[in-house]
Every structure is written in C-alpha cells, then in structure tokens.
C-alpha positions as CSV (number, residue, x, y, z in Angstrom):
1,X,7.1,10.3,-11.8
2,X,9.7,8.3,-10.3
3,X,9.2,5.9,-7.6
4,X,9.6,7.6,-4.8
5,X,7.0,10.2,-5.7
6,X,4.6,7.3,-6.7
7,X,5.0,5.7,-2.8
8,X,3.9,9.5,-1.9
9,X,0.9,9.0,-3.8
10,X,0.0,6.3,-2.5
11,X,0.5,7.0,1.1
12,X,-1.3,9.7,1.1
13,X,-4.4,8.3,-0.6
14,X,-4.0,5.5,2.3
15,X,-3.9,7.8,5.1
16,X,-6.7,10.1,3.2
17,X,-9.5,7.2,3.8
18,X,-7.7,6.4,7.5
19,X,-5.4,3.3,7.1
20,X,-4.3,2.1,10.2
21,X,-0.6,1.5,10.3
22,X,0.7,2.6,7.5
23,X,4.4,0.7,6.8
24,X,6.6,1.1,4.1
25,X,9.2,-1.4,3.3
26,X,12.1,-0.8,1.2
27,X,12.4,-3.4,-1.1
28,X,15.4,-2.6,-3.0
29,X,17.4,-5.5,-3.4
30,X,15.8,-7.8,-1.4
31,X,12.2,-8.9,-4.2
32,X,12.6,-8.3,-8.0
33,X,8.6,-7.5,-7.2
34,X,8.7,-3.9,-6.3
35,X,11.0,-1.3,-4.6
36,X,8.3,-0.8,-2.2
37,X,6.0,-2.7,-0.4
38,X,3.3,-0.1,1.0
39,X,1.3,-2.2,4.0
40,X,-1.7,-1.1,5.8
41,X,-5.4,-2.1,7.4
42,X,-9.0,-1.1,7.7
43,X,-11.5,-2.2,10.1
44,X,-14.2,-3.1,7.7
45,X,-14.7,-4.4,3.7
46,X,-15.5,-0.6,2.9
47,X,-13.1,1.1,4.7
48,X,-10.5,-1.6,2.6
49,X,-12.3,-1.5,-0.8
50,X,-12.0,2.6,-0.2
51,X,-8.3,2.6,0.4
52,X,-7.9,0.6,-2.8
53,X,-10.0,2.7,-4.5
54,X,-8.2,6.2,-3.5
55,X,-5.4,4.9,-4.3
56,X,-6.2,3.6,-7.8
57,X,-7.8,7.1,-8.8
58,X,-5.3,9.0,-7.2
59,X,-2.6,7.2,-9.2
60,X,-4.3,7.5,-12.3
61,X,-4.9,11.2,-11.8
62,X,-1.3,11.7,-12.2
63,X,-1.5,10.1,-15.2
64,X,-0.3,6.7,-14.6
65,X,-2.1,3.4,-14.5
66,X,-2.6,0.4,-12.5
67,X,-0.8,-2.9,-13.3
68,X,-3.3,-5.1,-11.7
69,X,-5.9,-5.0,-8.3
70,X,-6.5,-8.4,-6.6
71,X,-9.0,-9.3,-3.8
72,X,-11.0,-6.0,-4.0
73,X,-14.4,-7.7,-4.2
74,X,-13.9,-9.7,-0.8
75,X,-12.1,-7.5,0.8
76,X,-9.5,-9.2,3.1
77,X,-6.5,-8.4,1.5
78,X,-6.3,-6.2,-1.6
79,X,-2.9,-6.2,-3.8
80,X,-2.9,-2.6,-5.7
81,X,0.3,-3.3,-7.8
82,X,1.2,0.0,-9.0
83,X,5.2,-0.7,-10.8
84,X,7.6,0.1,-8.6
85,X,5.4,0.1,-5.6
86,X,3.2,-2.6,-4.5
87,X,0.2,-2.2,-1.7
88,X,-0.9,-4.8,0.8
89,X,-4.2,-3.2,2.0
90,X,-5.9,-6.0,4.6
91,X,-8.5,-6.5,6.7
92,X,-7.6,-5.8,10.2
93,X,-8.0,-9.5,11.3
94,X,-5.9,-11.1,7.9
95,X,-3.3,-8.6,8.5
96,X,-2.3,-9.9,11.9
97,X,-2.3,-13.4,10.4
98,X,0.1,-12.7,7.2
99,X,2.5,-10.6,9.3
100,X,4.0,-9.6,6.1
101,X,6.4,-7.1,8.2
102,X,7.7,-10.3,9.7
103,X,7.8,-12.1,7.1
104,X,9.4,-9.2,5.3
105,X,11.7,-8.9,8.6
106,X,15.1,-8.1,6.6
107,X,13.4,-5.3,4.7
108,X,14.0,-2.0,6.1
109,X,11.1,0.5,7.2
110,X,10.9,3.3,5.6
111,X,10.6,6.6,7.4
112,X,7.1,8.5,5.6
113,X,6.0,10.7,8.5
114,X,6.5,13.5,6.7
115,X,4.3,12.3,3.6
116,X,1.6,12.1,6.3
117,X,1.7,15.5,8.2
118,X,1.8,17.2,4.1
C-alpha cells in the first residue's frame, strides 16, 4: 500500500465516525516526520477516542500496523502515527489552540473531497 492509499484509509475512517474538518497537509519536503499530516476534531473524548480507534482497525485491516498512538486515554489530542502519514485527531477546544494548519502554514492542503463522497 503506498502512501497515498494509506491517507485514504485514514480519511475515510475519520470521516466514518464524523470528524469535523478534516485537513490534509502535504508534507513532502517540508518534515522528515511524515508525507502527510491528516488533521481533524471531535466534539467529545468519545467521539476523539472513536476516530483513533477506526482508524487504527481500519489500518490494520489492510494488513498494516500502527507505529505508535499518543494521548488516546485523555482525549485532547491523539497522535495515530501510521508511517508515511501522521493523524492529529483533537478535541474541538485544543484544536483551535495548536492551530497546527497555521503553524503548518507553508504546507500545502491537500485536495481529498473525493476520498469523502466514495
């Protein structure tokens, strides 16, 4: 699976247990981290600890598995690092206060409508 098809995954299982604005950042050159950063809230712990965990079973559905989950017991902001692709799943309120877009600001957005509407 390369890792385009991985940020698919992903996005999907995010927009599967509603994420609220869903942004992809394209890494590539710009963090030795990841190719892409995969950033999104929920309104409540659940709703955040159930994005991280569709995702994680998702991914290792298709076989692969997780490098590493941080933050999924208080909820606030959970880091599902996945490879290639890294996911920034927050708390509505601590997403607003990281701005990681902003602080991310030369990355550009990728374009993953059409992951959504499959």
């Amino acid at each position: 699976m390369n890792e385009r098809e991985l940020l698919e995954v992903a996005v999907k299982a995010a927009d599967d247990k509603r994420a609220e604005d869903i942004v992809v950042l394209n890494m590539k050159g710009i963090s030795l981290v990841a190719d892409y950063f995969v950033i999104c809230h929920g309104n409540s712990d659940k709703q955040v600890q159930a994005i991280a965990r569709e995702m994680k079973e998702k991914v290792e559905e298709k076989g692969l598995s997780i490098k590493r989950v941080e933050g999924f017991d208080e909820a606030k902001w959970i880091l599902v690092d996945l490879g290639d692709v890294v996911a920034h799943i927050f708390h509505r309120d601590e997403r607003s206060y990281y701005n990681l877009e902003r602080l991310w600001g030369d990355a550009p957005i990728e374009q993953i409508q059409s992951e959504l509407n499959q």
